[in-house]
C-alpha positions as CSV (number, residue, x, y, z in Angstrom):
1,X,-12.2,46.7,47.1
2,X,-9.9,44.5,44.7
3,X,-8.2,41.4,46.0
4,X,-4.6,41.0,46.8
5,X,-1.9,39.2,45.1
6,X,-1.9,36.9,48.0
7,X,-5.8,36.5,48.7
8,X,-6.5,33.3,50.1
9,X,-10.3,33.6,51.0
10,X,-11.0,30.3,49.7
11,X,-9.7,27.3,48.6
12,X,-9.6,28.0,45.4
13,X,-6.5,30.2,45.7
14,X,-4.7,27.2,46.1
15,X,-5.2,26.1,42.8
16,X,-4.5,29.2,40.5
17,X,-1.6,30.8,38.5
18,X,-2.9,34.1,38.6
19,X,-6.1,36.2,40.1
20,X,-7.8,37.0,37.2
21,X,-8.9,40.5,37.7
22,X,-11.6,42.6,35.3
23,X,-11.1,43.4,32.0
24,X,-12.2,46.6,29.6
25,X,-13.6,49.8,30.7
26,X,-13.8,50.1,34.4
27,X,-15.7,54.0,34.2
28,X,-18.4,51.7,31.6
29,X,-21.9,51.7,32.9
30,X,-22.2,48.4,31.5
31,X,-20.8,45.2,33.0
32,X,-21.0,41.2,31.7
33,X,-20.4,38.9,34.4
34,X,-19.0,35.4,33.6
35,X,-19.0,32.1,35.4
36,X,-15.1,31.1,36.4
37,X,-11.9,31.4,34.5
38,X,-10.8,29.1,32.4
39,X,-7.3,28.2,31.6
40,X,-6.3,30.3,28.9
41,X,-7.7,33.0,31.9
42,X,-6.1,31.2,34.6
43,X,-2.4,31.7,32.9
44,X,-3.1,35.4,31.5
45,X,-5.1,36.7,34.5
46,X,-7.5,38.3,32.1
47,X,-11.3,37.3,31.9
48,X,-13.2,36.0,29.0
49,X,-9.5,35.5,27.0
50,X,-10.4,31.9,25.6
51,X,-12.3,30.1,23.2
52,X,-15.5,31.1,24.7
53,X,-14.3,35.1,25.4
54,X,-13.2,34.9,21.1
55,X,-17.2,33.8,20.4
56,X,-17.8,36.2,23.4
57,X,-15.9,39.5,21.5
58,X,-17.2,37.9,17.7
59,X,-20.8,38.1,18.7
60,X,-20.2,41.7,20.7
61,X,-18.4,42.5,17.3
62,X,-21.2,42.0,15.2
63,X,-24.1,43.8,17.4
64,X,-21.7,46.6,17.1
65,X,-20.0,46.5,20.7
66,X,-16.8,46.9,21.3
67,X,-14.9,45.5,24.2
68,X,-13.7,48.3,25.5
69,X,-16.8,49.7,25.6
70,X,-17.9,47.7,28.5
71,X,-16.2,45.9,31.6
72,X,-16.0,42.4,31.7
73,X,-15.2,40.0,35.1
74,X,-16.1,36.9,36.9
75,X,-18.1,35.6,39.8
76,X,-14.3,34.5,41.3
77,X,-11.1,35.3,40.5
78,X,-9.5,32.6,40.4
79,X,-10.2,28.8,38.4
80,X,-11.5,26.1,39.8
81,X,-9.8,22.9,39.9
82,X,-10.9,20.5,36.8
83,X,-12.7,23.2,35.5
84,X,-15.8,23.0,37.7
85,X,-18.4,25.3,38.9
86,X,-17.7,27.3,41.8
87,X,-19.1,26.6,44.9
88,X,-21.4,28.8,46.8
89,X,-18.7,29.6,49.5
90,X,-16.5,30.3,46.8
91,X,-18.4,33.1,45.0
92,X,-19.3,34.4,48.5
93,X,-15.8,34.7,49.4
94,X,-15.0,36.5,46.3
95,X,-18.5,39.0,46.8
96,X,-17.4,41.5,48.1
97,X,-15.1,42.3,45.3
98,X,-17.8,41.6,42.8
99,X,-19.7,44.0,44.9
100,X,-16.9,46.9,44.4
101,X,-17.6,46.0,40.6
102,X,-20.1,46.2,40.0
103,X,-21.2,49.5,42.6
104,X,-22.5,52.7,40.7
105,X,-23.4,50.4,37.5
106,X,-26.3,50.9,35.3
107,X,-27.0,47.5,33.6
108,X,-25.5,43.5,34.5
109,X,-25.5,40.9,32.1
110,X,-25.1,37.4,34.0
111,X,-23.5,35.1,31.7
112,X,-24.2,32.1,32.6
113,X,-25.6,30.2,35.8
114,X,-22.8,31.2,38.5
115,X,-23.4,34.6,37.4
116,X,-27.6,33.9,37.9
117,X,-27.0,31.8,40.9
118,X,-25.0,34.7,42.8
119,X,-26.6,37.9,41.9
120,X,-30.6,36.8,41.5
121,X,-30.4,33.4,43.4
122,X,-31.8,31.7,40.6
123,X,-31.1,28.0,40.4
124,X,-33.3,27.1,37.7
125,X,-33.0,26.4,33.6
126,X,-31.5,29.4,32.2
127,X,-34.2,29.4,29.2
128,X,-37.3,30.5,31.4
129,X,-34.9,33.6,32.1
130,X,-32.7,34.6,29.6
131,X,-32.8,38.0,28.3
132,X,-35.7,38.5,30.9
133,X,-34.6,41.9,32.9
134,X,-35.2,42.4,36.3
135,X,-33.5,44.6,39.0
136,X,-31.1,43.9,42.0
137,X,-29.6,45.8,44.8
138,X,-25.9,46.6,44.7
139,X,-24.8,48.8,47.1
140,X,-27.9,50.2,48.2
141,X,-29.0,51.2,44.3
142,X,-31.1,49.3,42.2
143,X,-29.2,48.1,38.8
144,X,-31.1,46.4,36.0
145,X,-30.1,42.9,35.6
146,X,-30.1,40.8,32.3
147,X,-29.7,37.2,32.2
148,X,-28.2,35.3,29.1
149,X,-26.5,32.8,28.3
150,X,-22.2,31.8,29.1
151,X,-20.6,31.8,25.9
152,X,-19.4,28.2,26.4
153,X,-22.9,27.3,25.7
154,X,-23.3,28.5,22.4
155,X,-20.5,26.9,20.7
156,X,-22.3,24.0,19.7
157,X,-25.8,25.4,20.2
158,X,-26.7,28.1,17.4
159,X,-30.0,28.9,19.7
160,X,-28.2,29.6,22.8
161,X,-26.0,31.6,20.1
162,X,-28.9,33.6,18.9
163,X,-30.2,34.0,22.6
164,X,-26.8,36.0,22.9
165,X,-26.8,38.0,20.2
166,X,-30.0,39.6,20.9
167,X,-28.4,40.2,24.6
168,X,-26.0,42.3,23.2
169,X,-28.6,43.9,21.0
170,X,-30.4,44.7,23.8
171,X,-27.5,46.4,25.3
172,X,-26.7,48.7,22.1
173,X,-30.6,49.5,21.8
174,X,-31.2,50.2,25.2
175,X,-28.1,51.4,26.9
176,X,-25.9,52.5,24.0
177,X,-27.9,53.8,21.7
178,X,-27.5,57.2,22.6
179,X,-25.0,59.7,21.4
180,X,-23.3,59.8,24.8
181,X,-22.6,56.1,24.8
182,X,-21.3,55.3,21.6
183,X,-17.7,55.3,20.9
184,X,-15.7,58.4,19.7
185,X,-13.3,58.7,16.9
186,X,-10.4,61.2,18.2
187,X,-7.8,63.0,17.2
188,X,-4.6,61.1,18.6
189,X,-3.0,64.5,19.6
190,X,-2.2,67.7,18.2
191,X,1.1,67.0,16.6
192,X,0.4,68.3,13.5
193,X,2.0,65.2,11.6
194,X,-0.6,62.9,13.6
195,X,-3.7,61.8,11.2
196,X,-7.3,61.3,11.9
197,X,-8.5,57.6,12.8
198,X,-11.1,57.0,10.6
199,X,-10.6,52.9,11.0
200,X,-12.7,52.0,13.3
201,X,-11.0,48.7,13.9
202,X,-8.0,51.1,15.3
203,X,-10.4,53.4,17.5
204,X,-9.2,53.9,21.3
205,X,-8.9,56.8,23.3
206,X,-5.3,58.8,23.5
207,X,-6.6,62.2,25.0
208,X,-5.6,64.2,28.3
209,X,-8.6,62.7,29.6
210,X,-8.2,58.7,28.8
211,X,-7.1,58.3,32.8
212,X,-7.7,59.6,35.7
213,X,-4.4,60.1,37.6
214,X,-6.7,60.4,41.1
215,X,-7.0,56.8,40.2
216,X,-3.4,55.7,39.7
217,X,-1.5,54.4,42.5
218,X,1.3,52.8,41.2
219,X,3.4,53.5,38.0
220,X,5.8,51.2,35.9
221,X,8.2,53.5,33.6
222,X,10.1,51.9,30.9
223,X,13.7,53.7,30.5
224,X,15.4,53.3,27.3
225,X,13.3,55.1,24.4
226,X,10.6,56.3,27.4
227,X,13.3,58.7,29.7
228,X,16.2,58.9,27.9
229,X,18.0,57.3,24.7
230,X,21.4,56.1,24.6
231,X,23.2,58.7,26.6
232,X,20.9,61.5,25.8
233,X,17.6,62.1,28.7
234,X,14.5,62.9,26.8
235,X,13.1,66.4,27.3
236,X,11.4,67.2,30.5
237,X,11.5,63.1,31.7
238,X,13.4,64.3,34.8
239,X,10.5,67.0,35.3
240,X,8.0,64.5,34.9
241,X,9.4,62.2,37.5
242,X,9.4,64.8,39.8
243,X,6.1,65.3,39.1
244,X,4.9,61.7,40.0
245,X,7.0,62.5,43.4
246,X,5.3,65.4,44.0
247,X,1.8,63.7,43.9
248,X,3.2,60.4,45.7
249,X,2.6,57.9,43.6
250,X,5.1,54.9,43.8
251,X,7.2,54.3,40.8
252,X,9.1,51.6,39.3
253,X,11.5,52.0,36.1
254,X,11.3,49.1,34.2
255,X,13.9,48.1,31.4
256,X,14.1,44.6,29.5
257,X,18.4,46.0,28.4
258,X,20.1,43.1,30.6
259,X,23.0,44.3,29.5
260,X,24.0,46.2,32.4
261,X,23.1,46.2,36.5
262,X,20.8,48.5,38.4
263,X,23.6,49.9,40.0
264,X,25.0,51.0,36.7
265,X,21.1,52.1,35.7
266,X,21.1,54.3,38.7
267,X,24.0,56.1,37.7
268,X,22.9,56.5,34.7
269,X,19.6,57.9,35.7
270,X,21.4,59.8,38.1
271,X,23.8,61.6,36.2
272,X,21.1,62.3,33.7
273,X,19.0,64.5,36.7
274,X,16.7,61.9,38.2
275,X,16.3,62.0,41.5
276,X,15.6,58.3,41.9
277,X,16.9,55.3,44.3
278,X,18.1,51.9,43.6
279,X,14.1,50.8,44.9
280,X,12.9,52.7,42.0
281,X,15.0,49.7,39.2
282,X,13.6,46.5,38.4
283,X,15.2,44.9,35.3
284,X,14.8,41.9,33.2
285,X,17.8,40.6,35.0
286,X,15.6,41.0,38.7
287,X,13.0,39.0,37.6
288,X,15.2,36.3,35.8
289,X,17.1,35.9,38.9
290,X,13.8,36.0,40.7
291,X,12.3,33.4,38.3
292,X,15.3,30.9,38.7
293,X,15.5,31.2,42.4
294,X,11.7,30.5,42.9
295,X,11.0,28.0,40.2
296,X,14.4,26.2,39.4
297,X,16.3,26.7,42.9
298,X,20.1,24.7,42.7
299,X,19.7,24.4,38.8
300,X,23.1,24.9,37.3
301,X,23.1,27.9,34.6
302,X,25.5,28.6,31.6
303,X,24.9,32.4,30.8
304,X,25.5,34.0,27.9
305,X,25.6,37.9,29.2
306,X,27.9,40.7,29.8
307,X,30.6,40.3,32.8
308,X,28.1,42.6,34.2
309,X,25.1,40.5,34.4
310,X,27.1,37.3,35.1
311,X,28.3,39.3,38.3
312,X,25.0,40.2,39.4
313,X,23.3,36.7,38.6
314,X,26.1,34.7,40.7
315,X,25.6,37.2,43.7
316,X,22.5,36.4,43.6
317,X,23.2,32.6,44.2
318,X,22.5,31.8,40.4
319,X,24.6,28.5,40.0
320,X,26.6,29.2,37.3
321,X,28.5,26.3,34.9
322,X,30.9,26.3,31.8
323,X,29.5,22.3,31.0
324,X,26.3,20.5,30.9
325,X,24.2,23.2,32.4
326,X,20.6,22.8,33.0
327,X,19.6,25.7,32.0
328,X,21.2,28.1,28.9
329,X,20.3,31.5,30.0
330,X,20.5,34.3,27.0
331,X,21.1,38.0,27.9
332,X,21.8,41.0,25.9
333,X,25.4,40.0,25.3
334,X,27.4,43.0,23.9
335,X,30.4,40.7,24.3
336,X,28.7,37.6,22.4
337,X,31.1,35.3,20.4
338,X,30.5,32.3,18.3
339,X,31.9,30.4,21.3
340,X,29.1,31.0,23.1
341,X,26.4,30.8,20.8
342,X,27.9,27.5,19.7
343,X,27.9,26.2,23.6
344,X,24.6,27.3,23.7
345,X,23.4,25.4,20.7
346,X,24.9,22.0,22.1
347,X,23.5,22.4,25.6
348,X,20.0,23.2,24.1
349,X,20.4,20.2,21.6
350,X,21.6,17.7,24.3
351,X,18.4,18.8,26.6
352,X,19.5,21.8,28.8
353,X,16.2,24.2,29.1
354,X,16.4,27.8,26.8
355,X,15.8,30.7,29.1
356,X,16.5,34.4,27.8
357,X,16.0,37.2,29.8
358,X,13.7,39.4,27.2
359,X,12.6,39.4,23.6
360,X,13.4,42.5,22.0
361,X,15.1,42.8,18.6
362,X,16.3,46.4,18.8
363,X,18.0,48.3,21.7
364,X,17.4,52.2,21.0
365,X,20.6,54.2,21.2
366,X,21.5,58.2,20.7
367,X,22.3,57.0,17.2
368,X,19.4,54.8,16.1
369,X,19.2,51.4,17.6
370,X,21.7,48.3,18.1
371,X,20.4,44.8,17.4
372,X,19.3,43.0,21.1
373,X,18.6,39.5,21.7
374,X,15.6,38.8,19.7
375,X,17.2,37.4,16.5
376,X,19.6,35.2,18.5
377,X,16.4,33.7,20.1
378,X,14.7,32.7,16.8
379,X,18.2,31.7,15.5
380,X,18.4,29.1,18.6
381,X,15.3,27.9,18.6
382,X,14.9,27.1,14.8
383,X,18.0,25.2,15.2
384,X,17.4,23.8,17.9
385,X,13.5,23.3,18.0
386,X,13.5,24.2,22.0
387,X,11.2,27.1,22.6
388,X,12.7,29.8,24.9
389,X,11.2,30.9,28.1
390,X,11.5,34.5,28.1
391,X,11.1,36.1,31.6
392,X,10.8,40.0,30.6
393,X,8.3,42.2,29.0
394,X,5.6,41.0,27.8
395,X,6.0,38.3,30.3
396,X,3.6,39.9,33.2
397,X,5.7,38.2,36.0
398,X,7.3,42.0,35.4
399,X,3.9,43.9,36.7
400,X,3.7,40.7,39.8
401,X,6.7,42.0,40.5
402,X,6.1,45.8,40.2
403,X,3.3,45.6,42.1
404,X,4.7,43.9,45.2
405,X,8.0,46.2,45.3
406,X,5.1,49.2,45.3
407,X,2.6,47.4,47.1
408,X,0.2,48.6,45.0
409,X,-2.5,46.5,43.0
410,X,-2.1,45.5,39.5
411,X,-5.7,47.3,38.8
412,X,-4.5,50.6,40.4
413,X,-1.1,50.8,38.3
414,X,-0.5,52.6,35.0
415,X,2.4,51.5,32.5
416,X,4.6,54.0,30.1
417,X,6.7,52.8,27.5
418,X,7.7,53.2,24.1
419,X,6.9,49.6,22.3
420,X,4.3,47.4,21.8
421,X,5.4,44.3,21.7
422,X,6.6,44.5,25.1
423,X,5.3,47.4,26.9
424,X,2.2,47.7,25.8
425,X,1.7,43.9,25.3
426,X,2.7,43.6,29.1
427,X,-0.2,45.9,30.2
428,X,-3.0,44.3,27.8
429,X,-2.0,41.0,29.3
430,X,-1.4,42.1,32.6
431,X,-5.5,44.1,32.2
432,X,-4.0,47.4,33.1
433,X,-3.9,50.7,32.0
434,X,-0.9,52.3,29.3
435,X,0.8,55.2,27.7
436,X,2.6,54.7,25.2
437,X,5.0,57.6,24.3
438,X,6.0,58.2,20.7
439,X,10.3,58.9,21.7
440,X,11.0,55.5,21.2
441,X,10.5,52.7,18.6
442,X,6.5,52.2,18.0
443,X,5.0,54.8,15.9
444,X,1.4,55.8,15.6
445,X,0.4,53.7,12.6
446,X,1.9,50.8,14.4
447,X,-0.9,50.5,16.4
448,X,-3.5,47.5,15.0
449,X,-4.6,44.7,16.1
450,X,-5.8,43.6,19.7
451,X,-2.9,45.5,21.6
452,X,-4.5,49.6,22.1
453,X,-2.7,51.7,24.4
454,X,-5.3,53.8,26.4
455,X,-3.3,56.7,26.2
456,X,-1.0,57.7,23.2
457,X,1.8,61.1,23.4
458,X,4.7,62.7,22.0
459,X,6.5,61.9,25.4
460,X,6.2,61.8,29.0
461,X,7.0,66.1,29.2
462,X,3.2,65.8,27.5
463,X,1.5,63.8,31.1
464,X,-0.1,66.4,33.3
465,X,-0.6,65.2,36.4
């Protein structure tokens, strides 16, 4: 049982941006359960994403844990107003989907008091507990639970610091230290120009086996560099679609290219051999338009975009201005003069808000790739010192969106795509499962930092549903 984009059990849906669902490895026997979000949580919708979730993975980090090695979520889902405690008819409201969480488990860490006062009932100081186990009853199983401390409270205290640290000891000692629970190094796949990872800062899975399709309801399928490229489709991408048909899952192709309309997409895809409707499209232009409607309604826009995309904006009811706009909306302009950019420099300067559509710097074509709107969004905003709200991937107002068209929940979708920076960003912000396919721009050794596909292959001909 997950919650709904629209769950309003409590009060406290009233006050969020987003539901902030779990966060790691959902098949992990192992699960730390925090307190409430907090805002850098709220905004994201991930848990544990703050200042207290970087001391949270640090101190994980240096007992040897990994966060994907466990799954991390919340006593609610959603942030209380002035950063309080939740209530007692808040976390029960939100139980049951704890509960689901937490089913089937092997060990709970309760960080925090919220976390002690909902699953133990405990209500007194968390020193005469912490790192004291003791069982509970989830689901009619018995699951060791281990109180210790929230990471907010060892910021400033180095003994509630130490406290956790020896949690997370306890965990690797007791229920990791076996062969069967410590983390693999794999071979990324058998394309014989693919090397070892021996790093094991750059460890994550990328075998047949990294998801379970039984558990996928819901894809989102980048186009250009994923399906096709340019003009040319990419081996066996109509064959795969027809796959996901064949097994029923809903599917969504997402592209950032504003460039052009989903009418013109569908042709595209269409001519290419995809069997695929005008409901399976949502572009960077959707959401924009989605985006302006919901949170600037009557706001006059001066778009810089492709007749194309002005067409579909202004049937959309997008007020659209050659003067003092209020809002300078960038596209992926294949027509783009100085004119423009020079309009759009003024507006900006003089106070109109900077919107752009997407943030990629390269467009993949049959021949290579075409410069996109990227540079032209760090060119305006160093001149003009306005940051620019960019409404595409990463942005996950895209996976909102995705899941609503599919009616399917965030937690239950899988996202393919061929960059990082947008695709893959999109699904580590949005806490959902990725492939990233290796016909487009991102490359193996591209992969650092904190953004790790769960799945890595040559191209979507290699996904065996």
């Amino acid at each position: 049982m997950i919650p709904e984009n629209k769950c309003s059990r409590c009060p406290l849906s009233e006050f969020r941006t987003k539901i902030v669902m779990p966060d790691g490895n959902e098949n992990s026997n192992i699960v730390l359960v925090g307190e409430a979000p907090g805002e850098t949580e709220d905004l994201t919708g991930r848990p544990f994403v703050g200042r207290s979730g970087k001391l949270l993975e640090k101190i994980m980090k240096e007992e040897g844990i990994e966060r994907s090695d466990v799954l991390i979520t919340n006593t609610v889902k959603c942030r209380p107003p002035g950063n309080r405690d939740p209530t007692k008819e808040e976390m029960d409201a939100c139980r049951p989907f704890l509960e689901h969480e937490l089913s089937g488990k092997r060990v709970v860490v309760g960080l925090g008091r919220s976390a002690c006062r909902i699953l133990i009932g405990y209500e007194g100081k968390m020193s005469d507990i912490v790192n004291k186990e003791t069982t509970i009853t989830i689901s009619g199983k018995e699951i060791t639970f281990l109180p210790s401390y929230h990471p907010a409270a060892c910021i400033y205290n180095s003994a509630s610091k130490e406290e956790l640290k020896r949690t997370m000891r306890i965990l690797r000692e007791r229920y990791m230290g076996g062969a069967e629970h410590r983390p693999k190094q794999r071979k990324i796949c058998d394309d014989p120009i693919a090397k070892d990872v021996t790093d094991a800062k750059n460890v994550f899975t990328a075998d047949a086996a990294a998801i379970d399709w039984n558990d996928v309801s819901g894809m989102m399928i980048d186009m250009d560099g994923t399906v096709y490229k340019g003009d040319n489709v990419i081996h066996g991408a109509p064959e795969f679609i027809e796959r996901v048909k064949k097994r029923k899952i809903p599917f969504v192709f997402l592209t950032n290219n504003s460039s052009s309309d989903r009418e013109h997409y569908l042709s595209k895809l269409t001519k290419m051999g995809f069997n695929v409707s005008i409901d399976n499209i949502l572009t960077s232009t959707t959401a924009t338009i989605s985006y302006l409607l919901k949170h600037h309604p009557g706001r006059t826009v001066y778009p810089i975009g492709t007749q194309r995309f002005v067409n579909e904006i202004r049937a959309k009811g997008v007020r659209i201005v050659e003067k003092d706009p209020d809002i300078v909306l960038l596209a992926f302009d294949t027509s783009i003069t100085y004119e423009k950019i020079n309009n759009a420099y003024h507006f900006i300067k003089n106070g109109s808000m900077f919107v752009a559509t997407h943030p990629d710097d390269l467009c993949p074509t049959e021949h290579g790739y075409d410069v996109d709107i990227g540079a032209f969004i760090r060119f305006l905003e160093s001149m003009t010192g306005v940051r620019t709200t960019v409404i595409g991937k990463p942005n996950t107002l895209m996976t909102e969106m995705a899941s609503e068209i599919m009616n399917v929940p965030m937690k239950k979708m899988v996202m393919i795509g061929d960059r990082l920076y947008t695709d893959m960003r999109m699904a580590s912000d949005a806490g959902i499962r990725s492939v990233m396919v290796l016909t487009g721009e991102a490359r193996r050794e591209d992969i650092s930092g904190d953004i790790h596909p769960t799945m890595v292959v040559n191209s979507v001909n290699d996904l065996i549903l």
